[in-house]
C-alpha positions as CSV (number, residue, x, y, z in Angstrom):
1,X,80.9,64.5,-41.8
2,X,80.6,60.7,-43.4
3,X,80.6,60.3,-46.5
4,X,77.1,59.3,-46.6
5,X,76.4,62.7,-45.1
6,X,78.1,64.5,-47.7
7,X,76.1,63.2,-50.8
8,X,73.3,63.8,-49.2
9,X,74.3,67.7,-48.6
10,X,75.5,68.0,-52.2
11,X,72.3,66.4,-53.7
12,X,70.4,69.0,-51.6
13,X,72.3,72.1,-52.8
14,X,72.2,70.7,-56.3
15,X,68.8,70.3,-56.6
16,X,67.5,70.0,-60.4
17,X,64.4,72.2,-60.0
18,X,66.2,75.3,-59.3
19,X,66.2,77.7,-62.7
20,X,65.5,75.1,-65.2
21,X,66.5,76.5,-68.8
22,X,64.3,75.5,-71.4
23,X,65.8,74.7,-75.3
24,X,63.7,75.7,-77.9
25,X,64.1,73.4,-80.9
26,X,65.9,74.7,-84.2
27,X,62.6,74.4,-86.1
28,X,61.9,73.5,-89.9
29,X,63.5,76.2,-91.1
30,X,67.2,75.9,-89.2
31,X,66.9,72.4,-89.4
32,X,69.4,71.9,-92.1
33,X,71.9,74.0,-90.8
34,X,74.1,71.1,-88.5
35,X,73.6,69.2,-91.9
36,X,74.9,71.7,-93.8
37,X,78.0,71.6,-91.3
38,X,78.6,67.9,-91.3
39,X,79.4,68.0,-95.0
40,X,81.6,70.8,-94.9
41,X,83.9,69.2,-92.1
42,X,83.8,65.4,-94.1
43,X,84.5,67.3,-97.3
44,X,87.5,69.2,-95.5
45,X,88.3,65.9,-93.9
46,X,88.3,64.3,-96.7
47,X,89.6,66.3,-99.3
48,X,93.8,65.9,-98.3
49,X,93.6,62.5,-98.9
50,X,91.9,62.6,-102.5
51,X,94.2,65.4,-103.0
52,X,97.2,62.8,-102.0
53,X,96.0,60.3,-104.6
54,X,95.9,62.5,-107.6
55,X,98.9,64.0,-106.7
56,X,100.8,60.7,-106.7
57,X,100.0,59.7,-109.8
58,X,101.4,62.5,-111.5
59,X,104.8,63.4,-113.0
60,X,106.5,65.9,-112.1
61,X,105.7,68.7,-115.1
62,X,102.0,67.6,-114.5
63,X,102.3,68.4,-110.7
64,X,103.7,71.9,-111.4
65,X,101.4,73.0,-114.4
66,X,98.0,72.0,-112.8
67,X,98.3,71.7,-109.6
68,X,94.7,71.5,-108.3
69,X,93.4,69.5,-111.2
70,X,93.5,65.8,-111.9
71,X,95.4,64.9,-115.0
72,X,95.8,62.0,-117.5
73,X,97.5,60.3,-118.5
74,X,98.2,58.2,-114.8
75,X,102.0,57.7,-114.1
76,X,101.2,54.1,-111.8
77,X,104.7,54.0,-112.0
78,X,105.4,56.4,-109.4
79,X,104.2,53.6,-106.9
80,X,106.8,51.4,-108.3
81,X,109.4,54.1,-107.8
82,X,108.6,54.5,-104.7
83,X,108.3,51.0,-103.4
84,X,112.2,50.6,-104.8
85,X,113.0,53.4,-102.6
86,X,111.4,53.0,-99.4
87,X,111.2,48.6,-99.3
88,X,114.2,48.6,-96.9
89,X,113.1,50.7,-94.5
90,X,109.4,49.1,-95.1
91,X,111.6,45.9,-94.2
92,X,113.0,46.9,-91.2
93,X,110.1,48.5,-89.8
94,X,108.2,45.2,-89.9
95,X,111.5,43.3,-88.3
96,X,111.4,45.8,-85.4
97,X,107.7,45.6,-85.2
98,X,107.5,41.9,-85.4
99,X,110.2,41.5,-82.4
100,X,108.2,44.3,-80.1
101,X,104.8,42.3,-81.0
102,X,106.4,39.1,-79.7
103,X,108.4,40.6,-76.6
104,X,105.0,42.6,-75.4
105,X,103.2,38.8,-75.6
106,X,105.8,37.3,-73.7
107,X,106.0,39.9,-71.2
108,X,102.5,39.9,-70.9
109,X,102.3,35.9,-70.3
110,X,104.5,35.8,-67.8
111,X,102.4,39.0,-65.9
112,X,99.2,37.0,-66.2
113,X,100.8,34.0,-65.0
114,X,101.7,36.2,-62.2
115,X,98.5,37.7,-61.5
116,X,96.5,34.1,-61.9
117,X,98.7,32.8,-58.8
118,X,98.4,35.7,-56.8
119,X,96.0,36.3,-54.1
């Protein structure tokens, strides 16, 4: 059979007015149920990151006595602390990220060279 054949036969067995299914709409009274979902998956989306950012400004007897809840006063510091511990590795990551961005350009200008002459 040719190919031409084929999609023919297939369109003929698959046929969209066999059993149709009909979908009844949710109505007014369902109709804020997929709403109601939405919110719940961005809150719980959400919610680990706000988490994150209370929890870093806090010192450590804060974190342990209230976990859950936000607390003042703010220790800004802690971004301070950690900057002093993690810049070098900050550092090298964008030394080894700047020499893979510029080997992957190269690389890539000397394929499109390529491809432009070929025929």
């Amino acid at each position: 059979m040719s190919n031409t054949t084929q999609s023919t036969a297939w369109l003929e067995i698959n046929k969209p007015d066999a059993a149709r299914v009909k979908v009844k709409p949710l109505g007014r009274r369902w109709a804020f149920v997929p709403h109601v979902i939405l919110i719940f998956l961005v809150v719980a989306s959400i919610y680990p990151l706000i988490f994150t950012l209370f929890a870093s400004v806090k010192s450590n007897a804060q974190f342990y006595t209230s976990f859950w809840v936000p607390t003042a006063p703010f220790h800004w510091e802690n971004y301070l602390q950690a900057w002093e511990a993690l810049s070098g590795g900050f550092a090298n990551s964008l030394v080894v990220s700047g020499i893979t961005v510029i080997g992957v350009v190269f690389m890539s200008a000397l394929s499109a060279w390529t491809f432009a002459r070929y025929d």
